[in-house]
TORKOL-4160 file (C-alpha; in steps of 0.2 Angstrom, whole numbers, padded with zeros to 4 digits, m for minus):
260
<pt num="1" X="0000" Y="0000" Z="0000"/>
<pt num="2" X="0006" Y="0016" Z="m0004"/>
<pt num="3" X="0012" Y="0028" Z="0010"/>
<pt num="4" X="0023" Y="0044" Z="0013"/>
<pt num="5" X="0030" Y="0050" Z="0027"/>
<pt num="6" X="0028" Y="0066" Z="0035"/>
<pt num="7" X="0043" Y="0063" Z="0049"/>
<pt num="8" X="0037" Y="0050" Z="0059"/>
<pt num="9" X="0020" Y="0050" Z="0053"/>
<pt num="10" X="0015" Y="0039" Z="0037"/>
<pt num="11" X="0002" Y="0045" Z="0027"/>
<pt num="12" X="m0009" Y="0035" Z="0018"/>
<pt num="13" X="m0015" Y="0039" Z="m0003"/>
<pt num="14" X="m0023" Y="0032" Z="m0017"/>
<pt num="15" X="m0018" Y="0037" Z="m0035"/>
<pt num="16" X="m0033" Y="0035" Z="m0048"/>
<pt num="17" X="m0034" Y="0041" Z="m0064"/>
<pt num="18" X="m0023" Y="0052" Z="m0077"/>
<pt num="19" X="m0021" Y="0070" Z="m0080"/>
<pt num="20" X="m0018" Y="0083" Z="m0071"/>
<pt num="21" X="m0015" Y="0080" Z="m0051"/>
<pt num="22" X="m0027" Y="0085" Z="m0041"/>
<pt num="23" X="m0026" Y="0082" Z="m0022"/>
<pt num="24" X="m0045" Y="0077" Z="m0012"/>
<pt num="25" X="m0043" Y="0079" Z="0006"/>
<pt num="26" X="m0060" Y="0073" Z="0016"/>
<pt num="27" X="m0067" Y="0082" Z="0032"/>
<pt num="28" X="m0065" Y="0075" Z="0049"/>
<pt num="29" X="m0070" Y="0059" Z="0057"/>
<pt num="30" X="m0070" Y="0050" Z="0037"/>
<pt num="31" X="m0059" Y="0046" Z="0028"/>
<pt num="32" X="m0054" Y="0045" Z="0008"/>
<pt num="33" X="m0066" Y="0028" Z="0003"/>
<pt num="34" X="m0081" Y="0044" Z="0006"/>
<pt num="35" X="m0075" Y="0053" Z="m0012"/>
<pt num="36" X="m0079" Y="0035" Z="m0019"/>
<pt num="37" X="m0094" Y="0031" Z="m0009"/>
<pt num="38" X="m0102" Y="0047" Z="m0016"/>
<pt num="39" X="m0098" Y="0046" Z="m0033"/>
<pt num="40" X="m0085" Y="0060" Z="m0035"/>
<pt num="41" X="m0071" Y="0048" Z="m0045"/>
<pt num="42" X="m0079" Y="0041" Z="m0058"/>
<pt num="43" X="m0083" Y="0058" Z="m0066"/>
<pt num="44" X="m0068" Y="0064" Z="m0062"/>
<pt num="45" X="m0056" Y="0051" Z="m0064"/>
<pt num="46" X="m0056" Y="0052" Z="m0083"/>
<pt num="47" X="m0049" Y="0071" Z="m0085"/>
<pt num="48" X="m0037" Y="0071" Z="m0068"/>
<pt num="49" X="m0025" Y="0060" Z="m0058"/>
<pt num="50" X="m0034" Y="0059" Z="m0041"/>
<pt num="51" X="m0025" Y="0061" Z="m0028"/>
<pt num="52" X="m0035" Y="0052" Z="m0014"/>
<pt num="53" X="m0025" Y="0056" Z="0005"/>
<pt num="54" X="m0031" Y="0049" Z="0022"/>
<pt num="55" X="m0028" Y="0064" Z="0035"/>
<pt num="56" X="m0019" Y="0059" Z="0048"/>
<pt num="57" X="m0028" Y="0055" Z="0061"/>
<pt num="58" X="m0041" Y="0045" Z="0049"/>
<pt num="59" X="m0041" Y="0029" Z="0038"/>
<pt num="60" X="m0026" Y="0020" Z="0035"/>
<pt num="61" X="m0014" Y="0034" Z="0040"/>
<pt num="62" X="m0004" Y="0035" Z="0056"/>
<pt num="63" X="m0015" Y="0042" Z="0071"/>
<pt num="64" X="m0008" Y="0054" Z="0083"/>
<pt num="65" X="m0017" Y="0056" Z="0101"/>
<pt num="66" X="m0007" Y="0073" Z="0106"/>
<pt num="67" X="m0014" Y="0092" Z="0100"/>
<pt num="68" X="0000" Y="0097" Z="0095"/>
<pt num="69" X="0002" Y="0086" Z="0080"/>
<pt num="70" X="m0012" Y="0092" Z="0070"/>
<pt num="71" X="m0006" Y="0111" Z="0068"/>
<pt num="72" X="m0011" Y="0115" Z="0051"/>
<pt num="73" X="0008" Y="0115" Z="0048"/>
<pt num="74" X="0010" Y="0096" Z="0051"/>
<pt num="75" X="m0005" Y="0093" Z="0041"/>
<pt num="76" X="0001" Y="0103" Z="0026"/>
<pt num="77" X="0018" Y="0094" Z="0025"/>
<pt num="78" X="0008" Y="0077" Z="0027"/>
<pt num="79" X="0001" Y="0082" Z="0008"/>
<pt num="80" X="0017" Y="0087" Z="0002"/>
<pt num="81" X="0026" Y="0071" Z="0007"/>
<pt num="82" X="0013" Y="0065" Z="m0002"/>
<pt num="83" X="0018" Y="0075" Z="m0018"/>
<pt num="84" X="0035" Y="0074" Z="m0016"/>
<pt num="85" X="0032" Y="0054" Z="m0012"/>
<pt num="86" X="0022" Y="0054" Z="m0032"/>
<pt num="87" X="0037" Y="0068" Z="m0039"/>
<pt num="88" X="0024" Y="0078" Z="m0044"/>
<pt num="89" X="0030" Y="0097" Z="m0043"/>
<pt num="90" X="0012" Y="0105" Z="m0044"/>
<pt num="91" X="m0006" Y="0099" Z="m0042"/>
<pt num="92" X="m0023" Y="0106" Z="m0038"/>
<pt num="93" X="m0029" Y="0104" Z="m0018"/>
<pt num="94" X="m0046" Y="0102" Z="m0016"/>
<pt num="95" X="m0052" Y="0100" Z="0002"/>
<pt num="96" X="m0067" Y="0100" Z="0011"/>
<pt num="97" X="m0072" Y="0105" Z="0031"/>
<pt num="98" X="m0056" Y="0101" Z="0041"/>
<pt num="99" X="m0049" Y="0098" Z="0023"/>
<pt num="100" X="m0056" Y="0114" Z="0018"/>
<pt num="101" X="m0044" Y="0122" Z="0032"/>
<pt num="102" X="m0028" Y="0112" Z="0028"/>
<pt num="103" X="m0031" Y="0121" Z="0011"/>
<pt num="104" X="m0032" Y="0137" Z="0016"/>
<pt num="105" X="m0017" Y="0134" Z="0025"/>
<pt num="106" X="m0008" Y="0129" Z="0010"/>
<pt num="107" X="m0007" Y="0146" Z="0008"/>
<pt num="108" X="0004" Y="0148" Z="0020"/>
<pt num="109" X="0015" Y="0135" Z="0021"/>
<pt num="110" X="0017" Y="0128" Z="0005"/>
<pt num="111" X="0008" Y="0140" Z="m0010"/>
<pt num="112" X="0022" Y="0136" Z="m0023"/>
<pt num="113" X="0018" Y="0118" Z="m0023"/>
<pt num="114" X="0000" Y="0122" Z="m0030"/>
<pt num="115" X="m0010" Y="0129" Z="m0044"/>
<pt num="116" X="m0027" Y="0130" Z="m0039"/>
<pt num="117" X="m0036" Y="0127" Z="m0022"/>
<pt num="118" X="m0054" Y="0120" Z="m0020"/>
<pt num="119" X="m0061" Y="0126" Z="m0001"/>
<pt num="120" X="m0077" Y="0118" Z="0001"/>
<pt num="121" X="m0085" Y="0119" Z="0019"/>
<pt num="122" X="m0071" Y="0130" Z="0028"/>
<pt num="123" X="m0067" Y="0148" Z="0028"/>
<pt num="124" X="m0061" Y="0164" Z="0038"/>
<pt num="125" X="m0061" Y="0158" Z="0055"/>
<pt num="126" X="m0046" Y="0154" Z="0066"/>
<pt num="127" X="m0046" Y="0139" Z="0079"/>
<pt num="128" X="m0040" Y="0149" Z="0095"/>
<pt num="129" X="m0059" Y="0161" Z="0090"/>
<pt num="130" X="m0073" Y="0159" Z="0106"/>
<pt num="131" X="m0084" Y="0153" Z="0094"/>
<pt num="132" X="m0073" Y="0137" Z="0089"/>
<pt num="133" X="m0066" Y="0134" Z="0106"/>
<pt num="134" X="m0083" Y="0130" Z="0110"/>
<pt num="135" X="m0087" Y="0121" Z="0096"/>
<pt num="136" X="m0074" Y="0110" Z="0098"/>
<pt num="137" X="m0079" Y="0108" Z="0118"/>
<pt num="138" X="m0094" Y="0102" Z="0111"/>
<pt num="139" X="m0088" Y="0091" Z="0098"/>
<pt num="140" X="m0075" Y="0082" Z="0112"/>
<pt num="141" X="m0090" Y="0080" Z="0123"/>
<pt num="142" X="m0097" Y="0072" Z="0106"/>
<pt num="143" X="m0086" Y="0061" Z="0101"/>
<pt num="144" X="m0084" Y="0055" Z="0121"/>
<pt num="145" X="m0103" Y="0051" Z="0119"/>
<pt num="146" X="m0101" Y="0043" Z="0101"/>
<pt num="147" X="m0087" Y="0032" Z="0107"/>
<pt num="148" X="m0098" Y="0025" Z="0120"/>
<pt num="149" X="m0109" Y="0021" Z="0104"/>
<pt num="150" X="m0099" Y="0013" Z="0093"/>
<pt num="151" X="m0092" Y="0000" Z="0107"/>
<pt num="152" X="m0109" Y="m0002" Z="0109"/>
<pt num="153" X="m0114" Y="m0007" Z="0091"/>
<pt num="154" X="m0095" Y="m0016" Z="0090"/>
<pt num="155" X="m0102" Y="m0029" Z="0105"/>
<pt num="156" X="m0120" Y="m0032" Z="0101"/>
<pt num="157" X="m0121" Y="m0026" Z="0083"/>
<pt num="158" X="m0134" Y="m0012" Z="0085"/>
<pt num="159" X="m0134" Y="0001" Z="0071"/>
<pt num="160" X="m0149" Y="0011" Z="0070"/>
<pt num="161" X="m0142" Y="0024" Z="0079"/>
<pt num="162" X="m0129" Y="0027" Z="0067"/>
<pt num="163" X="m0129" Y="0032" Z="0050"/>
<pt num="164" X="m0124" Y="0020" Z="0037"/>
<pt num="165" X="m0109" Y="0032" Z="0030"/>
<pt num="166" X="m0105" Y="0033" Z="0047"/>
<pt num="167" X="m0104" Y="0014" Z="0051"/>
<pt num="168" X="m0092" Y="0012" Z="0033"/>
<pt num="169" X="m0081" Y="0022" Z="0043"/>
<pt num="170" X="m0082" Y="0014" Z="0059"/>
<pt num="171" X="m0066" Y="0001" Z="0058"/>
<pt num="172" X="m0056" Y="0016" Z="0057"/>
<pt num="173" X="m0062" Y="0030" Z="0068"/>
<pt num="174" X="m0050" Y="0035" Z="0081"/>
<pt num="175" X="m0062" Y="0045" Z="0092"/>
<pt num="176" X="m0046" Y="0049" Z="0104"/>
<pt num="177" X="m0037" Y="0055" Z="0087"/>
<pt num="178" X="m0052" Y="0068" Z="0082"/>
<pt num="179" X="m0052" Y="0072" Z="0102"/>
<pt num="180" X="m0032" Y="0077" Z="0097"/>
<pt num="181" X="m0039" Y="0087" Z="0082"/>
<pt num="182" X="m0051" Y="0097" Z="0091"/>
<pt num="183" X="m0039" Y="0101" Z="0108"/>
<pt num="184" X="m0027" Y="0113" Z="0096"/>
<pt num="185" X="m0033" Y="0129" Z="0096"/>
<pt num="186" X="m0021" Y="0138" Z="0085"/>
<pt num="187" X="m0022" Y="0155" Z="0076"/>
<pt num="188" X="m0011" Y="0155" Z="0058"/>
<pt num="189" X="m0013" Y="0174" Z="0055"/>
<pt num="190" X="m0027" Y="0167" Z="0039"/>
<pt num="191" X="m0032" Y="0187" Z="0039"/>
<pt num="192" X="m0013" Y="0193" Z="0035"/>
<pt num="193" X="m0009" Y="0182" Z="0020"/>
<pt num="194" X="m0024" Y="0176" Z="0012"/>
<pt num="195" X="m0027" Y="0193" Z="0004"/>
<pt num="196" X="m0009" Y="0192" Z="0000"/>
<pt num="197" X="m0014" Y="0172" Z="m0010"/>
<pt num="198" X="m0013" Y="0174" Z="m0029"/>
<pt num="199" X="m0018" Y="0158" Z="m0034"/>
<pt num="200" X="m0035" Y="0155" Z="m0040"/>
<pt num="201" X="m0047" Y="0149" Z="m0028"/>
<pt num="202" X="m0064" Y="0143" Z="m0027"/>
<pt num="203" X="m0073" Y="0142" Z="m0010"/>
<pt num="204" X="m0089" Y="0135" Z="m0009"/>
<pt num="205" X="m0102" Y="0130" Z="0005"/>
<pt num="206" X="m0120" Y="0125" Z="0007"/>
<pt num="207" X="m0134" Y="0139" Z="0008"/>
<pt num="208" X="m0140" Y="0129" Z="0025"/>
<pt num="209" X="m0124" Y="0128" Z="0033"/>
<pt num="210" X="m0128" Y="0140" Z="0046"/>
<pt num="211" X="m0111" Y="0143" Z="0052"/>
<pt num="212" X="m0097" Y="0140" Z="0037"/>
<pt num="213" X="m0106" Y="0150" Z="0024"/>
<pt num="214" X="m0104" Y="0167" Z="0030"/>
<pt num="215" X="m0085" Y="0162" Z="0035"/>
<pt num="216" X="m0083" Y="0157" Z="0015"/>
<pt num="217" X="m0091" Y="0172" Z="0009"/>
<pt num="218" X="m0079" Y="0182" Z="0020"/>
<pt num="219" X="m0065" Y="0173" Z="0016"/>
<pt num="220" X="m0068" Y="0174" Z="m0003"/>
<pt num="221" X="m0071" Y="0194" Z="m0001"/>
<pt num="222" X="m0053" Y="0195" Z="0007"/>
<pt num="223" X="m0043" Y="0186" Z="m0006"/>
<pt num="224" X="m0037" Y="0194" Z="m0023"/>
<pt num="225" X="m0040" Y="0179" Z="m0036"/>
<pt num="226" X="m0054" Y="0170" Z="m0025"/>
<pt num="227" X="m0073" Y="0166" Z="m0032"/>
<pt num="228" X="m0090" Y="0160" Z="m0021"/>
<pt num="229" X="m0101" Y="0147" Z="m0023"/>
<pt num="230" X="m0116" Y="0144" Z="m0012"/>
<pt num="231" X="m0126" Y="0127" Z="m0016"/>
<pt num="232" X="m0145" Y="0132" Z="m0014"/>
<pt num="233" X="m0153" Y="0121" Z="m0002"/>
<pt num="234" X="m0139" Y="0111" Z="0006"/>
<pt num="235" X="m0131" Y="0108" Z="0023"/>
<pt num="236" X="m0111" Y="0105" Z="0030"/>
<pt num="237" X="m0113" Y="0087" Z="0027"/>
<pt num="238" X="m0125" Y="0087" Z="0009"/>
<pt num="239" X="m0111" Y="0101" Z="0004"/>
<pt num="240" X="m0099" Y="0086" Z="0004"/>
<pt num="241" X="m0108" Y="0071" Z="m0001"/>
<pt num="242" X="m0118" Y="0079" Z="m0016"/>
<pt num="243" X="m0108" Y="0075" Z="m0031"/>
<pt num="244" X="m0121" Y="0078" Z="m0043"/>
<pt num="245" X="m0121" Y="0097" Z="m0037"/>
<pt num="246" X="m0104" Y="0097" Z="m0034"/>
<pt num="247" X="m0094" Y="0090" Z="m0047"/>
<pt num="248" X="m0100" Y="0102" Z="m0062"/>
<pt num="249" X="m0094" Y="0117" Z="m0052"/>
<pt num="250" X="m0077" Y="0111" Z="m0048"/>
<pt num="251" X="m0075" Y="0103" Z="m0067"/>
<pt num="252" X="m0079" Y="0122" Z="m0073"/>
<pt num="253" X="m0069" Y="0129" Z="m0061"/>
<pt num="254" X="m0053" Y="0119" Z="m0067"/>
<pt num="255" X="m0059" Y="0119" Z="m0086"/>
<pt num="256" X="m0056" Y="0139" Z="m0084"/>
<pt num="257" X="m0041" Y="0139" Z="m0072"/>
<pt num="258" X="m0030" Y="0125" Z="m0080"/>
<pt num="259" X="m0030" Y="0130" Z="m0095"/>
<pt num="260" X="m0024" Y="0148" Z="m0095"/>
């Protein structure tokens, strides 16, 4: 199986496809198998090289249990090991939710190794904001709750309190990996050197997502070479499973930004 490592974390990908590269980085708590569960290859795959990455943290990747190892730094290096792993010099990242953030964090750490970003469920919002701390508080006390569940439903086999994505990504759910994730509250300056960000940018989220859309509005008014999306009529998690609404933009938005 094909890994890179990011120091001493490994990171786990998936190459499908020719073309041009482009890198799809899930949200949290999945992991890559949902882009194929959800019909986003198959439209895809004959244009691009797919680049499919488990976070760390999720799937087949290595899973650390500290904070500090998911500052968006770390995260960013884990897709360019990835890319240096492949030698490719350039690709498109396309990220959604917590893979929407690692690719606004691209524009940070690593702008040079990418042509193109795709943010879809994430925008200008920083992890040390009161309003995330307690989200994330919430979300630990969450995933404490949902662990109970899913030993539960590992024992005696009871599932209808848990949806069937959910259960497809049960065998690799680290719930003491995503309460890692969620006790880093960092702050990466995105209001400094996003406006600074040359590269085109597409940033979408759903009209219903009551608390990222705003946030990706702001963050694609802020930025030089950025566009918004809004999907009518669809929440954070329909933003991300929706291929048929999804793909189309994304495919137009690469027809016009590759081919300059």
């Amino acid at each position: 199986m094909p890994y890179a490592s990011n120091d001493t974390v490994r990171i786990y990908y998936e190459v499908i496809g020719d073309g041009h590269p482009v890198v799809l980085q899930h949200g949290l708590t999945v992991n890559l198998e949902v882009w194929k569960w959800m019909g986003f290859i198959e439209p895809l795959s004959e244009k691009y090289q797919l680049i499919l990455i488990d976070a760390r943290g999720h799937g087949k990747s290595d899973k650390p249990h500290t904070p500090e190892s998911y500052a968006m730094k770390h995260m960013v290096g884990d897709i360019v090991s990835v890319l240096d792993d492949l030698k490719i010099n350039k690709a498109t990242f396309w990220g959604y939710s917590m893979g929407g953030r690692i690719g606004l964090a691209i524009g940070k750490y690593a702008p040079d190794r990418f042509n193109a970003l795709i943010i879809g469920g994430n925008g200008l919002s920083e992890r040390d904001s009161e309003v995330e701390v307690e989200d994330s508080k919430k979300a630990i006390e969450g995933y404490k709750r949902y662990k109970e569940l899913v030993e539960k439903y590992q024992e005696e086999g009871r599932s209808e309190d848990i949806p069937e994505w959910r259960r497809r990504t049960l065998p690799s759910t680290d719930f003491d990996a995503m309460i890692a994730y969620r006790s880093y509250f960092e702050n990466i300056g995105m209001a400094d050197y996003l406006p600074k960000l040359s590269i085109p940018c597409m940033i979408y989220a759903g009209e219903n997502d009551t608390y990222t859309h705003s946030l990706a509005k702001k963050c694609a008014e802020i930025m030089k070479n950025a566009e918004f999306i809004s999907l009518e009529g669809l929440s954070h998690a329909e933003a991300h499973f929706d291929s048929e609404k999804v793909v189309p933009i994304v495919d137009k938005f690469l027809e016009n930004n590759l081919n300059r």
